[in-house]
ROSE-4610 file (N, C-alpha, C; in Angstrom, 1 decimal, always signed):
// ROSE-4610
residu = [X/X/X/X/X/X/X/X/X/X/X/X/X/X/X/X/X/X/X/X/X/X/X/X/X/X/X/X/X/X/X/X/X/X/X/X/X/X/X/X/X/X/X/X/X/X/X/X/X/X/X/X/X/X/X/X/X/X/X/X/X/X/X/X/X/X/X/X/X/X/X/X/X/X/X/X/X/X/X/X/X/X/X/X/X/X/X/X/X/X/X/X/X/X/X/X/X/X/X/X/X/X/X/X/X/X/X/X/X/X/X/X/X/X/X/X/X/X/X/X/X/X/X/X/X/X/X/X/X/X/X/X/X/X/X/X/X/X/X/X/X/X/X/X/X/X/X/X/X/X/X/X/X/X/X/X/X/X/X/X/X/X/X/X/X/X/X/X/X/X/X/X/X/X/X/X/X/X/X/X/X/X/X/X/X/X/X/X/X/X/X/X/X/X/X/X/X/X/X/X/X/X/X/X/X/X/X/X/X/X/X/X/X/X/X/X/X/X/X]
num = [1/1/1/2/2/2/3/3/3/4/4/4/5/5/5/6/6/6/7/7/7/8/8/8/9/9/9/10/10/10/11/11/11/12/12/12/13/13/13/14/14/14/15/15/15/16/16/16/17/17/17/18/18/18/19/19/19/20/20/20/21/21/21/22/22/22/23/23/23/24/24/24/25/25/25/26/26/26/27/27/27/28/28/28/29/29/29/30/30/30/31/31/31/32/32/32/33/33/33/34/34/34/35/35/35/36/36/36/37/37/37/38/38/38/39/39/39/40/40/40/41/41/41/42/42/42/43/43/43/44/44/44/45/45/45/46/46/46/47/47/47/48/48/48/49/49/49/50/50/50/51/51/51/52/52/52/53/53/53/54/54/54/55/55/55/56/56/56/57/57/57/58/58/58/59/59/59/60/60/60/61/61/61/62/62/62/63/63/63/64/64/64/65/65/65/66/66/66/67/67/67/68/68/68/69/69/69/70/70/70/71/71/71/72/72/72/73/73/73]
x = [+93.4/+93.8/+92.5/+92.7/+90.9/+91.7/+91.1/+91.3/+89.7/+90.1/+89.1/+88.3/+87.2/+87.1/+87.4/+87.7/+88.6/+90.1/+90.5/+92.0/+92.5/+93.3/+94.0/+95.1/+95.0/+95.8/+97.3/+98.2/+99.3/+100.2/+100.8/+102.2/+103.1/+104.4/+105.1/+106.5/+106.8/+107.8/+108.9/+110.2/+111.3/+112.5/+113.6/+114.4/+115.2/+115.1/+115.6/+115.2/+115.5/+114.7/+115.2/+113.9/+114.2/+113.4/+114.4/+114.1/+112.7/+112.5/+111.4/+112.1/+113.1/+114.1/+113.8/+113.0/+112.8/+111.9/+111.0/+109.2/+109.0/+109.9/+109.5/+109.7/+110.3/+110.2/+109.3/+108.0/+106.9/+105.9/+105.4/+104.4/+103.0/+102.6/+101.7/+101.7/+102.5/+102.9/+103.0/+102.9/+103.9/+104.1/+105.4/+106.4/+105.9/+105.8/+105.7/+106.8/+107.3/+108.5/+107.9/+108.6/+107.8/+109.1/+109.5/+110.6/+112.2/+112.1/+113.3/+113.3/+112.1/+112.2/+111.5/+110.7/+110.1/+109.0/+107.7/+106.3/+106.0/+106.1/+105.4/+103.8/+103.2/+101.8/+100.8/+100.3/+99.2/+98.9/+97.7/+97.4/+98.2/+97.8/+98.5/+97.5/+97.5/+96.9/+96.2/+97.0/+97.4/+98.3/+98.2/+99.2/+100.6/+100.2/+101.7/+102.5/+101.7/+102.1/+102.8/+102.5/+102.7/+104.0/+104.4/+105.5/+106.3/+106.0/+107.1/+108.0/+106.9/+107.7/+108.3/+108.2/+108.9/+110.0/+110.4/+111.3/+111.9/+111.8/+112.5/+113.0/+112.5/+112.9/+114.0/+113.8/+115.3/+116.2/+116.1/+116.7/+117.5/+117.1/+117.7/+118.2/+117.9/+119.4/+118.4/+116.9/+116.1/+116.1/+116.0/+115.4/+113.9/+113.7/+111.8/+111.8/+110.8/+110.4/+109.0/+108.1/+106.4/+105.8/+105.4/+104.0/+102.2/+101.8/+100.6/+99.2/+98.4/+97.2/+96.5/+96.1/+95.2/+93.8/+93.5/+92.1/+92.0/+91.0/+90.2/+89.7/+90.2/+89.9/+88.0]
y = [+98.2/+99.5/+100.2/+101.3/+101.8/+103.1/+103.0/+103.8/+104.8/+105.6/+106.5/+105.9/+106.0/+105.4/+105.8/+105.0/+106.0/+105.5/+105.3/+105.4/+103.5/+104.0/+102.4/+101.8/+100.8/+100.4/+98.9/+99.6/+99.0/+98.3/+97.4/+96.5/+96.1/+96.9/+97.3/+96.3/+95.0/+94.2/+94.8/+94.5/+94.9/+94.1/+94.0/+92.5/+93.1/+92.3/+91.7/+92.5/+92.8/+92.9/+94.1/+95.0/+96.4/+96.1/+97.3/+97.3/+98.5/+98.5/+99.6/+100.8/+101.2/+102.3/+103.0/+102.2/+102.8/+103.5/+102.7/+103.0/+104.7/+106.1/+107.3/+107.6/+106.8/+107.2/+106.9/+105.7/+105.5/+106.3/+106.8/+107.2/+106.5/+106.2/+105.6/+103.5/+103.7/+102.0/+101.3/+100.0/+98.7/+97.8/+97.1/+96.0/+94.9/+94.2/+92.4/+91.7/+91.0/+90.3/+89.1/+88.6/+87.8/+86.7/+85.7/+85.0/+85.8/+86.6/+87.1/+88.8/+89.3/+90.0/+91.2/+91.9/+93.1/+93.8/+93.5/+94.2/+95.3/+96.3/+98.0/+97.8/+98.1/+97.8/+98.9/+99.5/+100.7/+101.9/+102.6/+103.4/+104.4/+104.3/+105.5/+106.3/+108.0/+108.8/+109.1/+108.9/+109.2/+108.6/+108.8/+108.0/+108.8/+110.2/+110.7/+110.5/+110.4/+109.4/+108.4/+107.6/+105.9/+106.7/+106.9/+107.1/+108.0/+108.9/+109.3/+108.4/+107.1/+106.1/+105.2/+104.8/+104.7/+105.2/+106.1/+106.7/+106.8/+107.2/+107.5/+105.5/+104.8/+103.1/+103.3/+103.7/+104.2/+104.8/+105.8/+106.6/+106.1/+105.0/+105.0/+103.4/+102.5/+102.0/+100.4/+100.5/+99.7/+98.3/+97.5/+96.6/+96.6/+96.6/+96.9/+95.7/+94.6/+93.3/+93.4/+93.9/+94.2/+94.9/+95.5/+97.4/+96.0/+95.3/+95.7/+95.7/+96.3/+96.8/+96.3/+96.1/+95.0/+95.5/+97.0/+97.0/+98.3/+98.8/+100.4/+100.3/+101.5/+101.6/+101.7]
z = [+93.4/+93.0/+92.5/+93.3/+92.6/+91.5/+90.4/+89.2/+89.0/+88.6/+87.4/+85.9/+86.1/+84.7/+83.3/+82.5/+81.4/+81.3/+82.5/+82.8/+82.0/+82.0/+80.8/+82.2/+82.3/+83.0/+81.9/+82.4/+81.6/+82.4/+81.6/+82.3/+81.7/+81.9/+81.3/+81.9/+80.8/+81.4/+80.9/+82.2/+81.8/+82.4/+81.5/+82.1/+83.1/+84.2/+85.3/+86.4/+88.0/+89.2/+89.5/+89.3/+89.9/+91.5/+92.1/+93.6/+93.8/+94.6/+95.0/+95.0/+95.1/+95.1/+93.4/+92.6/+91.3/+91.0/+92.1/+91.9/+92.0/+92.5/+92.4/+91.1/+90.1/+88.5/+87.6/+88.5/+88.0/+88.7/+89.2/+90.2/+89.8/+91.0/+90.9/+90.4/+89.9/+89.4/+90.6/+90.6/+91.2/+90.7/+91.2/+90.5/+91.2/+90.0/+90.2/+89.7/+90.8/+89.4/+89.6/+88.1/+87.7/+86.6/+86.8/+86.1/+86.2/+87.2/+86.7/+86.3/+85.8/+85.4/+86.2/+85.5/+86.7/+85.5/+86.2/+85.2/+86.3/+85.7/+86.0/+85.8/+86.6/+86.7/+86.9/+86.5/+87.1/+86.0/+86.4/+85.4/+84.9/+83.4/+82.8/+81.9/+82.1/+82.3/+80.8/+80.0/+78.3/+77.8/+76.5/+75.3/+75.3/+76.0/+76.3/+77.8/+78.9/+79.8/+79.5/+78.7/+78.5/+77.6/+77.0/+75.8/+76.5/+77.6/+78.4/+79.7/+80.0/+80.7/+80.2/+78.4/+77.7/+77.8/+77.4/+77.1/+78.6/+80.0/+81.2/+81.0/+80.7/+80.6/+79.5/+78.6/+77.8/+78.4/+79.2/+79.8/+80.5/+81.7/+82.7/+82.0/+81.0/+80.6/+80.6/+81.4/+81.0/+79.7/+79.4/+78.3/+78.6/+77.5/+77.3/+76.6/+77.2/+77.0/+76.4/+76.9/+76.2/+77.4/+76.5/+76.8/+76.8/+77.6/+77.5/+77.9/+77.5/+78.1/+78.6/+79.8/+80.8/+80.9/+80.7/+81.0/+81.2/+81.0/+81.8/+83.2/+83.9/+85.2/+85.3]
């Protein structure tokens, strides 16, 4: 995945197996599952990026397992 430098890349676990049918609510992300569950993977733009996919993970009825930060693009 080629990123911008600057850019934060995040992984965002959440219980149990989303399909690819979700991925237009992340843009830009991809899903790894992993035990069962499903890590959102790829950059996010800003600190208000990241707290608005937060919150659409609230939204859509999500469990938020752990937010975290793998590295700069």
């Amino acid at each position: 995945m080629q990123v911008a430098p600057g850019i934060l890349i995040y992984e965002i676990r959440v219980k149990g197996r989303l399909t690819d049918r979700w991925l237009r609510r992340f843009g830009g992300m991809r899903f790894e599952h992993r035990e069962g569950d499903t890590c959102i993977v790829g950059p996010v733009l800003d600190q208000p990026a990241l707290e608005g996919m937060l919150i659409t993970i609230g939204d859509l009825g999500l469990s938020l397992l752990s937010v975290r930060l793998l590295g700069e693009g």
